[in-house]
PyMOL commands that place a pseudoatom at each C-alpha (Angstrom):
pseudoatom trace, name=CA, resn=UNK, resi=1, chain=A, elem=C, hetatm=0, pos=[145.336, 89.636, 144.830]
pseudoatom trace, name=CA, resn=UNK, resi=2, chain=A, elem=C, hetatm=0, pos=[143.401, 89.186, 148.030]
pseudoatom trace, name=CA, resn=UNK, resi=3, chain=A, elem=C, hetatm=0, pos=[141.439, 85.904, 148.595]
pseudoatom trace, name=CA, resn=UNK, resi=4, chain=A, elem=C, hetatm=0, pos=[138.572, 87.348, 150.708]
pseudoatom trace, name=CA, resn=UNK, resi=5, chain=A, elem=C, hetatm=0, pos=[136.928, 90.244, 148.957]
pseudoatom trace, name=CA, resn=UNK, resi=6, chain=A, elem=C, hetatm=0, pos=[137.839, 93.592, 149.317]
pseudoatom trace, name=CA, resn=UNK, resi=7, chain=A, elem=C, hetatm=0, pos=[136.025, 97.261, 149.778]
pseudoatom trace, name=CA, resn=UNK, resi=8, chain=A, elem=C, hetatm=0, pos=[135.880, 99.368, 146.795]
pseudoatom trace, name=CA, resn=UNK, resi=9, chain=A, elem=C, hetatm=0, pos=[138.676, 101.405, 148.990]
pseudoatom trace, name=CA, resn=UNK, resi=10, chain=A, elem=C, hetatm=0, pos=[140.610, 98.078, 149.441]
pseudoatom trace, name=CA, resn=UNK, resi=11, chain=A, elem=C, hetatm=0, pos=[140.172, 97.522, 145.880]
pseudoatom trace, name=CA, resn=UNK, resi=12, chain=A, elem=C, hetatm=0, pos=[141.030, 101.208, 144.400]
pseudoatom trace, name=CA, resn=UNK, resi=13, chain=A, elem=C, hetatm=0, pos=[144.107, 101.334, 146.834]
pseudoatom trace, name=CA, resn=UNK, resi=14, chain=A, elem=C, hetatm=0, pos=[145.214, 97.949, 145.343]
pseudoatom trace, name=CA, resn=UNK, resi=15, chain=A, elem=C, hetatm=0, pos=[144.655, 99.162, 141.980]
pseudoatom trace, name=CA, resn=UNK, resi=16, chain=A, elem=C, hetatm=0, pos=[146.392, 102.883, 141.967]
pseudoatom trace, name=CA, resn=UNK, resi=17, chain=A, elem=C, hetatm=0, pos=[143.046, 104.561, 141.330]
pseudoatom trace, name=CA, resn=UNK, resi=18, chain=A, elem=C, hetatm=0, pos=[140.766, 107.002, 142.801]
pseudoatom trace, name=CA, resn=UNK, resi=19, chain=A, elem=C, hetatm=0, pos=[137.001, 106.279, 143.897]
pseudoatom trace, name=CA, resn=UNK, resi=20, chain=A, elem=C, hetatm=0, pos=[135.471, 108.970, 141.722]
pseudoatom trace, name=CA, resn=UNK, resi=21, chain=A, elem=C, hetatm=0, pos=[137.582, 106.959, 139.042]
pseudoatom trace, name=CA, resn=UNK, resi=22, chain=A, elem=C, hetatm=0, pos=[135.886, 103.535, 139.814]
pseudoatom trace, name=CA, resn=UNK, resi=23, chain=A, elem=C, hetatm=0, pos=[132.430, 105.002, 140.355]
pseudoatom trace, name=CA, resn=UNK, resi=24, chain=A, elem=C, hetatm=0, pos=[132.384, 106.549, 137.291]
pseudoatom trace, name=CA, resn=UNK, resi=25, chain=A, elem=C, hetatm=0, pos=[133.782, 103.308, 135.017]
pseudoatom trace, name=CA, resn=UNK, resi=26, chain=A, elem=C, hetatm=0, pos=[132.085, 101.315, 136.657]
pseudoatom trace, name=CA, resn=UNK, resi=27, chain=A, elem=C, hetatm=0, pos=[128.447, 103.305, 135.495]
pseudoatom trace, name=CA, resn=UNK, resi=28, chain=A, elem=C, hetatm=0, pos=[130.013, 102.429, 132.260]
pseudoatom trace, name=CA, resn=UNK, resi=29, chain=A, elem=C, hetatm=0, pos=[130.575, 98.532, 133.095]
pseudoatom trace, name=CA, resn=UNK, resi=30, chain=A, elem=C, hetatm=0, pos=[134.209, 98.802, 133.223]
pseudoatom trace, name=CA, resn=UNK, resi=31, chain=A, elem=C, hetatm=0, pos=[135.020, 97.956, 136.885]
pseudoatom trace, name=CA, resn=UNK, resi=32, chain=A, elem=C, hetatm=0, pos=[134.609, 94.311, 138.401]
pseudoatom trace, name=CA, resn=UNK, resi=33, chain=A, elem=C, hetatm=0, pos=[131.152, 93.689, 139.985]
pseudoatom trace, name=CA, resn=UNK, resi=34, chain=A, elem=C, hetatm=0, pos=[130.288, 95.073, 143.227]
pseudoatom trace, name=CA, resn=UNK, resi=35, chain=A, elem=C, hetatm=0, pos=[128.231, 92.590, 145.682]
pseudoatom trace, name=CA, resn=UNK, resi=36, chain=A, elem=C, hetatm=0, pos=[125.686, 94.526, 148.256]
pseudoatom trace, name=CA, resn=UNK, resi=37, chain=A, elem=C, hetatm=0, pos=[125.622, 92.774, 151.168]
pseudoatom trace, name=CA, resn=UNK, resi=38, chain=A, elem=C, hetatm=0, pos=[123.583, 95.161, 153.183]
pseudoatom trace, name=CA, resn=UNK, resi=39, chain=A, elem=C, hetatm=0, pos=[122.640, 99.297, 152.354]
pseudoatom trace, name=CA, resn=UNK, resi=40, chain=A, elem=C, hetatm=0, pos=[125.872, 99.939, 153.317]
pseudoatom trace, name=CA, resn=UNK, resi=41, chain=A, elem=C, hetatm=0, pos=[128.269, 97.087, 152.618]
pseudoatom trace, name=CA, resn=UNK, resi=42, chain=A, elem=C, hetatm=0, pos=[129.627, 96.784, 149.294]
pseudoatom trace, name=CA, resn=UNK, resi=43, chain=A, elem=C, hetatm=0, pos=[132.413, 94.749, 148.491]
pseudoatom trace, name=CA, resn=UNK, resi=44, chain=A, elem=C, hetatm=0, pos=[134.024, 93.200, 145.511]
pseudoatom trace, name=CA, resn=UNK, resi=45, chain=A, elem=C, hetatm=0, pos=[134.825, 89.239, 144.839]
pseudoatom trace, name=CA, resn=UNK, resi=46, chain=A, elem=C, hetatm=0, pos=[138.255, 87.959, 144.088]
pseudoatom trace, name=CA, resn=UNK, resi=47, chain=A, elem=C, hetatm=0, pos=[136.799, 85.974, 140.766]
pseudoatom trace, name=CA, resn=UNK, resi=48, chain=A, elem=C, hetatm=0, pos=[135.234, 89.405, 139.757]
pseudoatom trace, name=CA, resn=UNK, resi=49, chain=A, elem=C, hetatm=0, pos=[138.333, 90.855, 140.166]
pseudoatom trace, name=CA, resn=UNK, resi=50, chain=A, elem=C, hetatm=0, pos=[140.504, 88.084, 138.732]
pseudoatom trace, name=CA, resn=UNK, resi=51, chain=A, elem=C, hetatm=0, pos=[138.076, 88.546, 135.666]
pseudoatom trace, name=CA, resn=UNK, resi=52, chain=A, elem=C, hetatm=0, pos=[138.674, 92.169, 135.571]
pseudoatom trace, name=CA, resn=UNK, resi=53, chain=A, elem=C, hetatm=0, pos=[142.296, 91.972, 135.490]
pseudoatom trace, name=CA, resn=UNK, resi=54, chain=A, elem=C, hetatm=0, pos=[142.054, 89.148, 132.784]
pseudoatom trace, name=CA, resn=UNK, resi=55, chain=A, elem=C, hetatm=0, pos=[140.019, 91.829, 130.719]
pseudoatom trace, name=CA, resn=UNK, resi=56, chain=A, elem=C, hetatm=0, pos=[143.118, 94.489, 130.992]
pseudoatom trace, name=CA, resn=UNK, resi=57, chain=A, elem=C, hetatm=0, pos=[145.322, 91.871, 129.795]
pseudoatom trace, name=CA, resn=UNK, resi=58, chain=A, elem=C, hetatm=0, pos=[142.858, 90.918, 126.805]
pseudoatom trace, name=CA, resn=UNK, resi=59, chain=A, elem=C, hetatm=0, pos=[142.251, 94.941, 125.894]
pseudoatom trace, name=CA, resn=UNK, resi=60, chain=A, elem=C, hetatm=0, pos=[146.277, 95.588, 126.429]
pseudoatom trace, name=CA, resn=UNK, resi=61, chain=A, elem=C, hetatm=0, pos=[147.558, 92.374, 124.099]
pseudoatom trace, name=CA, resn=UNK, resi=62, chain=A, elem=C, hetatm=0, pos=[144.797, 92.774, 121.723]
pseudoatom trace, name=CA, resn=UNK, resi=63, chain=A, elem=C, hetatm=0, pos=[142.703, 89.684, 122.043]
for i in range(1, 63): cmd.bond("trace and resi %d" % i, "trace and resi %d" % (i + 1))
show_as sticks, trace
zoom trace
């Protein structure tokens, strides 16, 4: 996992998955949270996406 934060393309590359994929879960709160920094500069924190992953692991071990 990157220690500077990524773009959602950075992060959806990392991740195997397509944008329309994270745009969509993540209307239904199931991506990590995406910081605006300006109108057009989104990006994604390395705790929010450390957090994420931590939630796959809980959903896929059943805690």
């Amino acid at each position: 996992m990157s220690q500077t934060s990524s773009t959602i393309p950075e992060f959806c590359k990392r991740h195997n998955i397509s944008k329309p994929t994270f745009y969509r879960q993540a209307k239904q709160g199931l991506m990590p949270r995406v910081v605006r920094l300006s109108p057009q500069i989104m990006r994604i924190l390395p705790a929010d996406e450390a957090r994420w992953l931590a939630s796959l692991d809980d959903v896929s071990t059943g805690a």
